[in-house]
C-alpha positions as CSV (number, residue, x, y, z in Angstrom):
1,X,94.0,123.2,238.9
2,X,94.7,119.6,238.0
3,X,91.1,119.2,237.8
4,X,90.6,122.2,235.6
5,X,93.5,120.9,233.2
6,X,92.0,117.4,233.2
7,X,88.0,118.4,231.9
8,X,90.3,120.7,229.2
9,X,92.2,117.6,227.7
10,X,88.9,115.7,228.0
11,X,86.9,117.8,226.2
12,X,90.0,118.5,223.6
13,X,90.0,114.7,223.4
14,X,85.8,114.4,223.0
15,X,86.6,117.2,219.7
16,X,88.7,114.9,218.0
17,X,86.7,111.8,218.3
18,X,83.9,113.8,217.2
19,X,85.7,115.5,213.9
20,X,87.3,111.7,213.4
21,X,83.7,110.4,213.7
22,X,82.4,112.7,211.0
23,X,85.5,112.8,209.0
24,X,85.0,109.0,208.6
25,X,81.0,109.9,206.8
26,X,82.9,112.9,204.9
27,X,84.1,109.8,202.1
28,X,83.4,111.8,198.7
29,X,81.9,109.0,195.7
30,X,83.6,110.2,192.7
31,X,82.1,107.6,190.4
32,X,78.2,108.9,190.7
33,X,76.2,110.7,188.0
34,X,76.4,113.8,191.0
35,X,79.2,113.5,193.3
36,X,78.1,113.3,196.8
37,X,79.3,112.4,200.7
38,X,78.5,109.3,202.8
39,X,77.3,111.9,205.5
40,X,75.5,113.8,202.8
41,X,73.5,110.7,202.0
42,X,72.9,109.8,205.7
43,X,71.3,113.2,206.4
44,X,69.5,113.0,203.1
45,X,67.8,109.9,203.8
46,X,66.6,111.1,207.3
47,X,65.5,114.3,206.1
48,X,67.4,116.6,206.7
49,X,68.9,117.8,202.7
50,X,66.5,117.8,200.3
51,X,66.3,115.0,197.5
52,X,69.0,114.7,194.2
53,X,67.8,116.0,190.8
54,X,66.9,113.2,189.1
55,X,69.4,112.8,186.2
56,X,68.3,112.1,182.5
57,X,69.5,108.0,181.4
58,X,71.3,108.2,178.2
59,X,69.7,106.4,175.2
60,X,70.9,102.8,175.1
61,X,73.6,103.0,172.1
62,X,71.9,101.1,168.9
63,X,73.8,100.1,165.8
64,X,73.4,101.4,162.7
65,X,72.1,98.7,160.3
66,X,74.2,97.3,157.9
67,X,73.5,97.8,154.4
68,X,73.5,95.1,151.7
69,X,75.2,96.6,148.8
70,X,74.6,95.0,145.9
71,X,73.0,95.2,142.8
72,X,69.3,96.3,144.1
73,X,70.7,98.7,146.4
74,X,72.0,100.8,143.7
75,X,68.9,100.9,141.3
76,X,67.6,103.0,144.6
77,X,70.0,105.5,143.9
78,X,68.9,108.4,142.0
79,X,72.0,109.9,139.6
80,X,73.8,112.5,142.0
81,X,74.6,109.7,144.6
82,X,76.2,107.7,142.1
83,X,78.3,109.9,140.9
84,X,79.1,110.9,144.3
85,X,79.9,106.6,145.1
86,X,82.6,107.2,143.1
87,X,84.7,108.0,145.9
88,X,83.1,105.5,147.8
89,X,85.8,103.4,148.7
90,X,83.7,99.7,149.3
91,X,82.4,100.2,145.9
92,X,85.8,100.9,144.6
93,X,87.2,97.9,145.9
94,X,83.8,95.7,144.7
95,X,84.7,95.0,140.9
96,X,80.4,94.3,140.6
97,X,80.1,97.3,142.2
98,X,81.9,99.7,140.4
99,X,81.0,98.5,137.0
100,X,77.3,98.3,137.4
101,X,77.5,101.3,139.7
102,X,78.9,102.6,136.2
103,X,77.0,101.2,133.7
104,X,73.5,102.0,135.7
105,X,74.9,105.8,135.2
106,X,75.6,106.1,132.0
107,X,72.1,104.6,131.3
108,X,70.5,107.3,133.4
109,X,72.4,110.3,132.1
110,X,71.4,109.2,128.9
111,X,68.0,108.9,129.3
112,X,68.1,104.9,128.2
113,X,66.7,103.1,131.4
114,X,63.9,101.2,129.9
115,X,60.2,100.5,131.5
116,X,60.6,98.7,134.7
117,X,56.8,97.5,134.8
118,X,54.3,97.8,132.1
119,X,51.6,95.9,133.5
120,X,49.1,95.6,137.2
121,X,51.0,93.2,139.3
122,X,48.7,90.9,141.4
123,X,49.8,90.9,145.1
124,X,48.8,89.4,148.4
125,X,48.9,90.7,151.8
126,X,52.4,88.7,152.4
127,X,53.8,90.7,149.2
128,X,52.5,94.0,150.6
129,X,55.6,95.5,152.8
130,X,58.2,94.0,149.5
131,X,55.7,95.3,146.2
132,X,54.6,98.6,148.0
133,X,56.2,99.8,151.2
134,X,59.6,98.9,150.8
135,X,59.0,100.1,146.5
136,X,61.7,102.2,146.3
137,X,63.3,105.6,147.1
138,X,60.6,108.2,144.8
139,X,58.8,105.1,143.4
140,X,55.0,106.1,143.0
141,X,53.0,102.8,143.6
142,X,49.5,102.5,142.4
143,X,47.4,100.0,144.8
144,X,43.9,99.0,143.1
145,X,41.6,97.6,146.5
146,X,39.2,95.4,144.4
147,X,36.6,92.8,144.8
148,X,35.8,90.4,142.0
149,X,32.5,90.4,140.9
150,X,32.4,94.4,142.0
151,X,30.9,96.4,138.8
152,X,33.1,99.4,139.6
153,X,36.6,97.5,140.3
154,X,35.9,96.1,137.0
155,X,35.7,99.2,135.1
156,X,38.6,100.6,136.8
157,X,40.4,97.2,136.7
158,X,40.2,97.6,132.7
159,X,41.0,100.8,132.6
160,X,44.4,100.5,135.1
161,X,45.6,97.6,132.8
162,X,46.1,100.4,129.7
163,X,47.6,103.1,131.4
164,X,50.1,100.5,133.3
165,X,50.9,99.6,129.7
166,X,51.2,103.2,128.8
167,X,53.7,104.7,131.5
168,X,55.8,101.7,132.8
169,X,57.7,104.0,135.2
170,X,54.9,104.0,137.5
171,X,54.2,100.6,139.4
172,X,50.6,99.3,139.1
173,X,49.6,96.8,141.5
174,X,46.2,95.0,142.9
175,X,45.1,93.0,146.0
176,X,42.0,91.7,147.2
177,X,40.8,95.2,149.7
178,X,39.8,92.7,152.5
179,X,43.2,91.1,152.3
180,X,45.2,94.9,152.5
181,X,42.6,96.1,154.7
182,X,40.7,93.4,157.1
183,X,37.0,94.3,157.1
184,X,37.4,96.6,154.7
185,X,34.3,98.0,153.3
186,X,32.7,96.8,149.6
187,X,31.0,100.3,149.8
188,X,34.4,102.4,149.5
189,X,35.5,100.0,146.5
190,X,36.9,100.5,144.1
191,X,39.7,101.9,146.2
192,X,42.8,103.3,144.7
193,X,45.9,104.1,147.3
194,X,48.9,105.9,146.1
195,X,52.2,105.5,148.0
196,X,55.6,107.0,147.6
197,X,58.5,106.8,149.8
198,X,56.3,104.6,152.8
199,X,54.0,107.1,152.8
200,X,50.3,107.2,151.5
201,X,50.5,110.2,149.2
202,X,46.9,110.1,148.1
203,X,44.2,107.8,147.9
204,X,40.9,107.9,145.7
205,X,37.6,106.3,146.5
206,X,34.8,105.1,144.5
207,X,34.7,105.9,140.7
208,X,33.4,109.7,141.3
209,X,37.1,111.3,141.5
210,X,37.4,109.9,137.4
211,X,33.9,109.6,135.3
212,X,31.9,107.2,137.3
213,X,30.9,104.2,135.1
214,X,32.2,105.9,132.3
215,X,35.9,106.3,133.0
216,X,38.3,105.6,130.3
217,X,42.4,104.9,131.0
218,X,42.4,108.6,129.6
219,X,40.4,109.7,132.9
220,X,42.6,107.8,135.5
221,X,45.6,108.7,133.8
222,X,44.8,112.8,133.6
223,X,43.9,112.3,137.3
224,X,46.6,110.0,138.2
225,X,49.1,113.0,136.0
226,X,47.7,115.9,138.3
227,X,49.4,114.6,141.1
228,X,52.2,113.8,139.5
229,X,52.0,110.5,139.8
230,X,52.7,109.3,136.2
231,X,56.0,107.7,135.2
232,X,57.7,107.8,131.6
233,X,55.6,106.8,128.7
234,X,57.2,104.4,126.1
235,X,60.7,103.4,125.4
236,X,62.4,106.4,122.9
237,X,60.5,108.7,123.8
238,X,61.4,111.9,125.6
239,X,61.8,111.3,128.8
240,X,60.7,115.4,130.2
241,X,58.1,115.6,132.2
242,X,56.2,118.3,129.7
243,X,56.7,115.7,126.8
244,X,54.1,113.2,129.3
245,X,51.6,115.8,130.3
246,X,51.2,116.9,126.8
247,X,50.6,113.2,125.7
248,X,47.8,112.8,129.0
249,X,46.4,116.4,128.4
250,X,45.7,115.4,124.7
251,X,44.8,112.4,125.0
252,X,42.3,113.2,127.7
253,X,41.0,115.7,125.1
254,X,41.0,113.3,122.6
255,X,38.6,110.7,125.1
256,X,36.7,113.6,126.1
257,X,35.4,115.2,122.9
258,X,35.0,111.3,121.7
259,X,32.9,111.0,124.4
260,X,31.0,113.9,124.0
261,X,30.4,113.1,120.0
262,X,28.9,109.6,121.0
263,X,26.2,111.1,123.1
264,X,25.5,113.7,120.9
265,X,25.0,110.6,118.4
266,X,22.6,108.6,121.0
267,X,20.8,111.4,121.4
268,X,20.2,112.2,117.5
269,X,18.7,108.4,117.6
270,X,17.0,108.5,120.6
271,X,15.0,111.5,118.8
272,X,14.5,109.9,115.5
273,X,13.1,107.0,117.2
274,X,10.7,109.5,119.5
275,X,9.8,110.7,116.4
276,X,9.0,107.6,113.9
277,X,6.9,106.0,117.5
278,X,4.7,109.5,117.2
279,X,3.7,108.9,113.7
């Protein structure tokens, strides 16, 4: 009987060792992406449970970049965001600010922002990113890709230089086409790229989208207008966008039947002189 009573307490005794033993893997980690056991992790790397789900890493937190206001920053803006910097409190408190933020639109409401260009700008590649990329918010940039000495780029060259004169809201710019593009090939020259917003929004290669060897500013500017491409035409006048494709429609027109009347001329002469070599 004392035996008996003895292997009882002794195997009572071995049943608490063994749930202190386990008890002392049961520690629970509260601070993991999945909350887990020290046990659990024992039998898991033995076997015995089957592998975590891996969990997703959050994206490393990156700071917005400030933003220089000044006086270039708000000739981005187009006329609902200034009137809604109004309430803008930094603004408020910038005395520059304000007043130019002011000034600029009054100007715009009234139609009286003059030309901003006018003429083809000469860049290099180092001006590239500043001139064309970085243009403006809904700035259309003209890029001529030229070669000197290239028969076509020189036509078109000409031709740019008038209607950059004509419609000074549209920026006109030109760059040696090996130093935009390395390698770049004289056979796709003349090259012109049009950009808006970053973006390439349409480019046009060789002379044959205007009138070969014949184009006139009136060609690249009817061609340049059907994509909508073509800023405001001289200061005072209208400012609508009908008011400037009338004036390239008619003008085109003009060019075209001018054009037209020339060979029609040539080919009068060319026939008087067939007929006084036959006699």
């Amino acid at each position: 009987m004392l035996i008996n009573t003895s292997c009882e307490n002794q195997s009572t005794l071995r049943s608490l060792v063994l749930q202190c033993d386990m008890a002392e893997y049961h520690t629970i980690y509260k601070n993991r992406k999945v909350e887990t056991t020290e046990w659990d992790d024992i039998q898991r790397s033995i076997g015995n449970l089957p592998e975590l789900p891996k969990q997703a890493e959050p994206s490393p937190y990156t700071p917005e970049p400030d933003v220089v206001r000044n006086k270039e920053w708000l000739e981005t803006k187009s006329t609902q965001e200034l009137e809604d910097l109004e309430d803008d409190s930094e603004v408020q408190d910038d005395r520059f600010l304000e007043e130019y933020r002011a000034k600029r639109l009054a100007e715009m409401k009234a139609g009286a922002v003059g030309p901003k260009y006018g003429s083809v700008l000469s860049i290099g590649s180092a001006d590239w990113v500043r001139e064309v990329t970085n243009a403006g918010k809904g700035q259309f940039v003209i890029a001529h890709l030229y070669k000197d000495g290239n028969a076509g780029c020189q036509v078109l060259s000409k031709a740019l230089d008038q209607v950059a004169e004509k419609y000074p809201g549209t920026k006109f710019v030109k760059i040696v086409s090996t130093e935009c593009i390395p390698n770049y090939p004289d056979a796709n020259l003349p090259t012109l790229l049009v950009y808006r917003d970053t973006d390439v929004h349409k480019q046009f290669v060789g002379l044959g989208p205007f009138a070969g060897y014949n184009t006139t500013p009136e060609d690249v500017a009817f061609v340049l207008h059907q994509i909508g491409c073509l800023g405001v035409a001289n200061p005072g006048e209208e400012r609508k966008n009908d008011a400037v494709s009338e004036r390239v429609k008619r003008e085109y027109l003009e060019s075209l039947l001018e054009r037209m009347s020339r060979a029609a001329v040539d080919e009068d002469e060319g026939d008087t002189d067939s007929d006084i070599d036959s006699d």
